[in-house]
C-alpha positions in Angstrom: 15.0 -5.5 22.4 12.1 -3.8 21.2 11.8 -1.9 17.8 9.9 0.4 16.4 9.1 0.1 13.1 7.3 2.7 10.4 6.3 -0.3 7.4 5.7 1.8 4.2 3.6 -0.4 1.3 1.1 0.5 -1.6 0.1 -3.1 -0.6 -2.3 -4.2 2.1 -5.6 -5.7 2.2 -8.3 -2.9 1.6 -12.1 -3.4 1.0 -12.8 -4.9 -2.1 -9.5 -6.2 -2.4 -8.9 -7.6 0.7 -5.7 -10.4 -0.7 -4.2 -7.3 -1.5 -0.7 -7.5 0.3 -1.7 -10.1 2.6 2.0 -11.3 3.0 2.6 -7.8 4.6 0.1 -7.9 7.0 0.8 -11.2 8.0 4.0 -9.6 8.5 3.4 -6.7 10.3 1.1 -8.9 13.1 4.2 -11.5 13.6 6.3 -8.7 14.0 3.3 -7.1 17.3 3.0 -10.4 18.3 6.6 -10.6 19.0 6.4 -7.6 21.1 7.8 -4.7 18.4 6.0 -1.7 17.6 4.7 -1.2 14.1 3.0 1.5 11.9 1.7 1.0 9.0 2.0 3.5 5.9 -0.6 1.9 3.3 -1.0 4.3 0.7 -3.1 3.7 -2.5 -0.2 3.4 -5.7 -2.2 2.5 -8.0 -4.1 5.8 -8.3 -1.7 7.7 -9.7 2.1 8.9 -9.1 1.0 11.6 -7.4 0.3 9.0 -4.3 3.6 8.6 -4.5 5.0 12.0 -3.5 2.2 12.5 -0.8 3.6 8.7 0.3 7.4 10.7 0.4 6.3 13.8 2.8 4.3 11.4 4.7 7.1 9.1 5.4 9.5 12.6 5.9 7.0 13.6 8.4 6.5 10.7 10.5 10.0 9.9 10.5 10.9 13.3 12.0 7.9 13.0 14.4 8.7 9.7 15.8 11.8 7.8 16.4 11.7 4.4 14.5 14.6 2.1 14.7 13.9 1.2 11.0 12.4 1.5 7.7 10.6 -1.0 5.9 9.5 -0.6 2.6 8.0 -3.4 0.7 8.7 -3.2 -3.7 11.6 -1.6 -4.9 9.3 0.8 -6.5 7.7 1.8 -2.9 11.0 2.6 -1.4 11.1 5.6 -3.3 8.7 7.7 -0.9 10.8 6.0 1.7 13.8 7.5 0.8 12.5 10.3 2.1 12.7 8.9 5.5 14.4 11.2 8.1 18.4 9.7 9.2 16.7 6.3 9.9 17.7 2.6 8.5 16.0 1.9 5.6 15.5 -2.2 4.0 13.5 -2.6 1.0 12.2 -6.0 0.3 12.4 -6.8 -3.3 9.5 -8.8 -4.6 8.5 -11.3 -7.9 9.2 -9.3 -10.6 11.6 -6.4 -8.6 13.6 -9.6 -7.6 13.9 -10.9 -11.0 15.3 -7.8 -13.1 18.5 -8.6 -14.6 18.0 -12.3 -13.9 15.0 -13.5 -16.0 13.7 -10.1 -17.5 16.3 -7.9 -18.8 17.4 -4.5 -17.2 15.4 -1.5 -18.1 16.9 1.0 -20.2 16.7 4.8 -19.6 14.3 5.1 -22.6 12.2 2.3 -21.1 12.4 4.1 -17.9 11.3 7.5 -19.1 8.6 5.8 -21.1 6.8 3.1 -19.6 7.8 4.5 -15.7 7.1 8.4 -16.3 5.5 8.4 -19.3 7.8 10.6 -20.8 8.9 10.3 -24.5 12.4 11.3 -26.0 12.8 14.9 -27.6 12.4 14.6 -31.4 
């Protein structure tokens, strides 16, 4: 059985930072060389959080445009755009840190969420 799959990352070797992500592209060719289809949504994070919400209606329009069998997105934080994935599985691989929450770093709270994630800061 063949799948198709739409990986979504804001991780993958680019110029000038070509170990970027590496594991996913490694990934990504053992999953073609195994005979499954694979696109690649690579989009750049660490710009700003606005490259997250063109990341969302990128992943909303490919997934209406094409019929993937699943979802991949790779850091907890990068499934967010692909939430916005149209009726198709979605797995999110959690990663170092995203793994680790809870276990060895202790869960965020809301404030900490507003203000480190959003940079939002409470009412006073």
């Amino acid at each position: 059985m063949t799948l198709n799959v739409l990986v979504v990352t804001a991780m993958y070797p680019r110029p000038g930072n070509e170990g970027s992500g590496t594991f996913v592209m490694h990934q990504v060719e053992q999953l073609r060389a195994l005979g499954h289809s694979v696109d690649v949504l690579d989009f750049p994070g660490y710009r700003s959080k606005l490259e997250y919400l063109k990341a969302a209606i990128e992943v909303s329009r490919r997934t209406r445009r094409h019929s993937y069998d699943v979802v991949h997105a790779h850091y907890g934080v990068t499934g967010l755009p692909a939430l916005f994935r149209n009726a198709t599985p979605l797995v999110i691989s959690l990663h170092r840190s995203d793994a680790l929450i809870g276990c060895h770093e202790p869960f965020p709270s809301e404030a900490d969420v507003n203000t480190k994630i959003f940079n939002l800061t409470p009412d006073t």
